[in-house]
Structure formats: C-alpha cells, structure tokens
C-alpha positions as a printed Julia matrix, in Angstrom:
292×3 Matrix{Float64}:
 -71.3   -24.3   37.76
 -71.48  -27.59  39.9
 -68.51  -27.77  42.47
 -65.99  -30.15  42.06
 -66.24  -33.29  44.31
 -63.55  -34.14  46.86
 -61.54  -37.5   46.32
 -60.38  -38.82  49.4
 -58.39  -41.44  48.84
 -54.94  -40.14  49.14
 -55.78  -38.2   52.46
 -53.73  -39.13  54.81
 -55.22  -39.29  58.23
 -51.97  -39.52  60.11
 -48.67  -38.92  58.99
 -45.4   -40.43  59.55
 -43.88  -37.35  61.04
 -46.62  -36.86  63.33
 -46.38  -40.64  64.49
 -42.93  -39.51  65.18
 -43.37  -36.57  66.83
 -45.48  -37.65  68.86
 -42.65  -39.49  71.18
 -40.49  -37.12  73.71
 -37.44  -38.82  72.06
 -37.35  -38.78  68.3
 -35.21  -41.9   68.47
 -38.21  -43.89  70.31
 -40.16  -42.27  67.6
 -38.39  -43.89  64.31
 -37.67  -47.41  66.34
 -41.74  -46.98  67.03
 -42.23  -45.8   63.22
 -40.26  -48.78  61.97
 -42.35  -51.46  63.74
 -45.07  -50.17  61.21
 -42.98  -49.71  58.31
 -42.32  -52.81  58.11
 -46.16  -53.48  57.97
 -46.77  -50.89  55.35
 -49.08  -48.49  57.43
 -47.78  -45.37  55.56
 -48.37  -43.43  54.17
 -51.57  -44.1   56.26
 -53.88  -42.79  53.67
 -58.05  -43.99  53.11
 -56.58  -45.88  50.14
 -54.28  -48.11  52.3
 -55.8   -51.31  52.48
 -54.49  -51.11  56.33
 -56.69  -47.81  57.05
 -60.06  -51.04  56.82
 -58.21  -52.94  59.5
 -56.92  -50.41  61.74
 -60.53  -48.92  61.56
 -62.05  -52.05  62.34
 -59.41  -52.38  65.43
 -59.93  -49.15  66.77
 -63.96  -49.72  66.62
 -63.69  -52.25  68.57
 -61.26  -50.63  71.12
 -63.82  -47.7   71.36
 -67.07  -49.7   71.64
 -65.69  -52.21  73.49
 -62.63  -51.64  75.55
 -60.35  -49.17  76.12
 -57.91  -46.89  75.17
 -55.78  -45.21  77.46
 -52.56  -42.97  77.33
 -51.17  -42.66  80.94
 -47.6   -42.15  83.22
 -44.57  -40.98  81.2
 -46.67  -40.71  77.71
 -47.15  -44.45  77.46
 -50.4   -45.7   75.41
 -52.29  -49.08  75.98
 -55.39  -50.81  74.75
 -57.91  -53.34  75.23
 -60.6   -54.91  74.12
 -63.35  -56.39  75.6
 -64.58  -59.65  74.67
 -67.1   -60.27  77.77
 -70.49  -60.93  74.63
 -70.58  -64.43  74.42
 -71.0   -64.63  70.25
 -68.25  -62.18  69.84
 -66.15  -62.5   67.02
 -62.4   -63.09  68.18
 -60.45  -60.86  65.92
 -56.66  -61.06  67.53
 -55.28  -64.05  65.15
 -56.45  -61.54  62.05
 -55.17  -58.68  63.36
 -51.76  -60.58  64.52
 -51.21  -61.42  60.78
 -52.32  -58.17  58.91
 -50.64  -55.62  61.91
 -47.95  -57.47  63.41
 -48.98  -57.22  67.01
 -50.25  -59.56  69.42
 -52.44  -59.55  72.09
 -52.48  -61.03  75.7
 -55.66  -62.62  77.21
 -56.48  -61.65  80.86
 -60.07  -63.16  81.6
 -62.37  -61.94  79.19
 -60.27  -59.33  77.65
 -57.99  -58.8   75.18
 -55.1   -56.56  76.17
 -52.16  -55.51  73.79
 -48.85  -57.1   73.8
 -46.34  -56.96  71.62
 -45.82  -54.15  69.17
 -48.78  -52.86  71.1
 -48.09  -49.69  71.96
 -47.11  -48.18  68.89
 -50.53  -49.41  67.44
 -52.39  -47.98  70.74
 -50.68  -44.87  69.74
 -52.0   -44.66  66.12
 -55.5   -45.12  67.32
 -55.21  -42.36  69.56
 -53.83  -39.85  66.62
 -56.27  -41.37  64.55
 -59.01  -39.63  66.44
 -60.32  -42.43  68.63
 -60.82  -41.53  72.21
 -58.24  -41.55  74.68
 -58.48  -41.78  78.27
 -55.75  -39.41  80.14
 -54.53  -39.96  83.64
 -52.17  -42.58  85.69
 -52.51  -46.01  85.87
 -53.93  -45.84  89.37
 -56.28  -43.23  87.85
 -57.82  -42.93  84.51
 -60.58  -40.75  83.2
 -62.79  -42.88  81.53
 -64.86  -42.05  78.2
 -68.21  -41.95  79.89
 -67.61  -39.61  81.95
 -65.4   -37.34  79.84
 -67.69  -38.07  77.04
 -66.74  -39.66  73.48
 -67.04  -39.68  69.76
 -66.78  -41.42  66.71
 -63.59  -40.44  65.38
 -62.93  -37.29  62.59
 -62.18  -39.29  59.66
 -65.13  -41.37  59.73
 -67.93  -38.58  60.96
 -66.28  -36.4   57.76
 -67.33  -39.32  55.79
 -71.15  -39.28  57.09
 -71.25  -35.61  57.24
 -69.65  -34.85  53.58
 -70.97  -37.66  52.08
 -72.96  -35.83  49.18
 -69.82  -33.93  48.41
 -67.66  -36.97  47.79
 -66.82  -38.6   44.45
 -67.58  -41.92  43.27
 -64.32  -43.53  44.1
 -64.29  -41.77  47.52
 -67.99  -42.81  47.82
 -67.55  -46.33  47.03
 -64.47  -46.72  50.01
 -66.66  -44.45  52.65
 -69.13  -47.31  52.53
 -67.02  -49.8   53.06
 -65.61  -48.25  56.05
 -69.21  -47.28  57.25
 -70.14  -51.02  56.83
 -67.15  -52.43  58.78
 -68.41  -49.38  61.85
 -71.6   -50.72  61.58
 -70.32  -54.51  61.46
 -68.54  -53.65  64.89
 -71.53  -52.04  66.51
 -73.84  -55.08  65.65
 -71.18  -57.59  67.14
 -69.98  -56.17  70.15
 -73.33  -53.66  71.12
 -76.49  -55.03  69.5
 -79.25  -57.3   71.84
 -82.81  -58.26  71.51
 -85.75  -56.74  73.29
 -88.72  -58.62  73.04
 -92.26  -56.6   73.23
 -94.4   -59.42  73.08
 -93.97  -63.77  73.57
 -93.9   -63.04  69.88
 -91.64  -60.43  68.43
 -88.73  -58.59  69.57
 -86.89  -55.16  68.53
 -83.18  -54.86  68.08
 -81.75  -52.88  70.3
 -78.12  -50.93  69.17
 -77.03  -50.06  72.67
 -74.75  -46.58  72.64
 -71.75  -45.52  75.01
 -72.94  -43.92  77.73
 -72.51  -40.36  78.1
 -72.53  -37.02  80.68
 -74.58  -35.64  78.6
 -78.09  -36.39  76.81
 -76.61  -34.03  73.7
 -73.7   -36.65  73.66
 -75.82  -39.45  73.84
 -77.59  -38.07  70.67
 -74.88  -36.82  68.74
 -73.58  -40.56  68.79
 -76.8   -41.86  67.23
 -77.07  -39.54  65.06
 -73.7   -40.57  63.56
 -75.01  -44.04  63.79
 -78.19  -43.79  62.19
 -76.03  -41.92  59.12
 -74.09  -44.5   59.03
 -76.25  -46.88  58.75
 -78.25  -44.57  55.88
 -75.5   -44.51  53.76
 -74.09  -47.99  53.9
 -77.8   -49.38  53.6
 -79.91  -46.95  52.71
 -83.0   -49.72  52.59
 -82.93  -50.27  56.22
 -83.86  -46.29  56.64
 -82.99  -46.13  59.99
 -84.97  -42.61  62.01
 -83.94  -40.11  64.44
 -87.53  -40.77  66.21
 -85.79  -44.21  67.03
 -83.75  -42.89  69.38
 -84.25  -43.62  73.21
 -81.61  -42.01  75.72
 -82.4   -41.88  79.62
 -80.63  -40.81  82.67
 -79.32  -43.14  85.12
 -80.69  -42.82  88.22
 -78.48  -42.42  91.5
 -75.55  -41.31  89.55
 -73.58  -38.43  90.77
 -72.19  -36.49  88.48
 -74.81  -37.08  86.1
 -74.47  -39.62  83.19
 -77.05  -40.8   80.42
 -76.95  -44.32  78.31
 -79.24  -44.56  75.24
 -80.02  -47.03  72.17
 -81.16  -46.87  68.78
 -84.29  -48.95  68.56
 -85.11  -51.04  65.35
 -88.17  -53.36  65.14
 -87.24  -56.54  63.93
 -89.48  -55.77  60.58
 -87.06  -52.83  59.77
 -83.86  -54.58  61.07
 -84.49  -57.72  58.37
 -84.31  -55.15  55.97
 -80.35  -55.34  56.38
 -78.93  -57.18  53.36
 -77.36  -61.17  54.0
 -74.33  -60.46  52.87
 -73.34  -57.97  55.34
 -75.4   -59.67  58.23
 -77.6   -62.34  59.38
 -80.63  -61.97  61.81
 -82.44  -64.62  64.02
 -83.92  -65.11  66.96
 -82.67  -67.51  69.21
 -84.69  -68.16  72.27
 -84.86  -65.03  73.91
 -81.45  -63.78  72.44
 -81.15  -62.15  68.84
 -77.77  -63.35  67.22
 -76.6   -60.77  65.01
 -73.32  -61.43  63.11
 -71.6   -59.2   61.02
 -70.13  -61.05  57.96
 -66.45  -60.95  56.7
 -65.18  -57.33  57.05
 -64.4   -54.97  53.85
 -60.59  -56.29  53.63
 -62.03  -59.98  53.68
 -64.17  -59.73  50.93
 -62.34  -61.21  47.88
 -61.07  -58.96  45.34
 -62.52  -55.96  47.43
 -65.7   -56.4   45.69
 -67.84  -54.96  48.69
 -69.37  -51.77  47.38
C-alpha cells in the first residue's frame, strides 16, 4: 500500500502564541502580535501568501546581513546592500509587511515595526546571533543553516503532494533568486569563458561548508531540475592565517550549465569581466501566482 503524501500547506511554521511567548511581558507580546495582525501574518502557515515574502526577507537577512538578538531580549536586523546590481527590496517589503527600514551607508537596517519582524525571522528558524551589542557572535564563526522549514522541503520533497509540491518550488525558486542576487559572481578561466561562481557563508567547519551546498544544489534540483546542478561542483577551502579555524566555499557552475536556467526566473550575461545575474520578479510578484 503506497503511503499517503503529506500536504503542507496549512503547517504553520510559527504560531501566534509562540510569537507571544516569546516576550518576558505578555503585554509587549500582544502589542508586538498586533503590529502583525494587522498585516495578516497569522496564522503564519506555507499557504499564507506572507510566508513568500517573509521568506524572501529573511534570505536576504541570512545571506546578506544580519540578524541579531542581544541586551534585554531585543532583536534587530540588517541587510546588506554593499553588490552594486542588488535589487533594493525595502519599498516592497514596506508595503506588503508594514515596516520600514533605515539606510546607514550601504546597509539596510530595520526601523519601524522592525523588531517584531526581526523576531519572526529568528522563530522562523533563520540564524540568530546571541550576545550584547558591544559583542555579538557572528554566524561564521558559530556556524549557520538554511532554516527548518525550507531544508524539510528539499529533504521530504518526494514525500510531498502535488499542491505542497507545487508551493515548495516556489519557495525554493525565491531561495535560489536571493542567492543569485546577493552571492553569485563570475570567474573567468580563459579571455573567453567564465564559470559562475555561487559563493557560500563561510563556516568553522568544512562539514558546514558542505552541508550548505548540499542544500543548495537540492534546491536548485528541484526548482530546475534541467540545470542538474552536482555535488562534484563543490569547492570549499580553509582560510589561511585564521585562528580559530574557519572555511568559505562555492558551488561552481560553468557558464554552459548555468544558461541552462530558464528566462523567466533569470537572465545571464556577461558583462566585461562581471556576470550580471538577476533574479526575476519573486513568487508573490508573479501575476495570478502562476509560477509553478
């Protein structure tokens, strides 16, 4: 007898009461709780059309920023916006979330309604730096991952229904969408060609290092299973002179294989001696939700 496959959809993969609970004071809790009521986060299910923007926002506060939770339980984020052709996502998250961001140089820190948000990333699974201000352990040297919800898609995939199938994707699209705008550079091996070059977080650990590609490269073989995307690809080294020890990597793609990725998700061309790639309108963009 074949075993029944999961649906997903109503999951939820943070509730309201442990949003609330969260806070020392219940009261700071429900005033925090109503700042995203009124934005229709919960239930906070893989259903809600918010789950594709808040997983978009906390990609890009994981691969590029930061998310911290320091002195008397307080939670902040940032992101970084340091690449030159990355995409500026603050006005759309502004409308859709109801928060708003503050530019200090090339970063984008949150403002108001911030902190509740920073909070919901954190108990969302993304990683979260501990300490004081002064003081903060940061993810490469604690050592990070994807978050739960989205590694349970890549790992269960197989065991998923159609419907739950069909939204994984999209979510696996929009991880892969951040990656290629705020991590991806080109590495030329001859005056002629050039590979793409998925940089990954670096790590204290080369197991670390690999686990995160490997939840890459699934990723990316689920969401476009064309592109077929290798474990072989995967170059991690140590730094050198770094004490205690940490480790960076990449996922290398030749730019034959990396072409393969469809135009409507992305577009690839070399520029000079700089590949420009540029993920397309994210899942909750795409009219009608017609993104499969």
């Amino acid at each position: 007898m074949q075993a029944r496959k999961r649906n997903i959809l109503n999951e939820e993969i943070c509730t309201r009461e442990q949003f609330v609970e969260s806070y020392k004071r219940h009261g700071n809790g429900e005033r925090a709780a109503a700042i995203l009521d009124n934005k229709d986060i919960f239930p906070l299910t893989y259903s809600n059309p918010k789950c594709a923007h808040l997983n978009v926002l906390g990609l890009y506060v994981y691969l590029s920023g930061a998310l911290t939770k320091a002195d008397r339980n307080r939670y902040d984020a940032m992101i970084s916006g340091g690449r030159k052709h990355q995409r500026d996502i603050t006005d759309l998250m502004e409308s859709e979330l109801g928060m708003t961001f503050r530019r200090s140089e090339n970063d984008w820190e949150f403002a108001e309604n911030g902190a509740p948000y920073a909070r919901l990333l954190s108990l969302r699974g993304f990683n979260t730096s501990h300490g004081t201000s002064e003081n903060i352990e940061r993810k490469a040297a604690t050592g990070s991952q994807l978050p739960a919800y989205l590694t349970d898609i890549i790992e269960q995939y197989n065991a998923l229904d159609a419907r739950s199938k069909k939204l994984g994707r999209r979510l696996l699209k929009d991880l892969i969408g951040v990656c290629f705008d705020t991590k991806v550079y080109a590495r030329h091996t001859s005056l002629r060609t050039a590979d793409v070059e998925l940089e990954l977080l670096t790590q204290p650990s080369r197991a670390l290092i690999k686990w995160q590609a490997r939840d890459i490269i699934g990723a990316i073989n689920i969401a476009y299973p064309v592109v077929g995307v290798r474990e072989d690809q995967i170059r991690v080294h140590k730094i050198r002179s770094v004490n205690p020890s940490k480790y960076e990597g990449r996922i290398s793609i030749p730019m034959k294989q990396a072409l393969r990725f469809p135009t409507d998700s992305c577009s690839s061309a070399i520029v000079a001696i700089q590949l420009c790639v540029k993920p397309s309108k994210y899942s909750f963009e795409i009219r009608g939700g017609r993104r499969n």
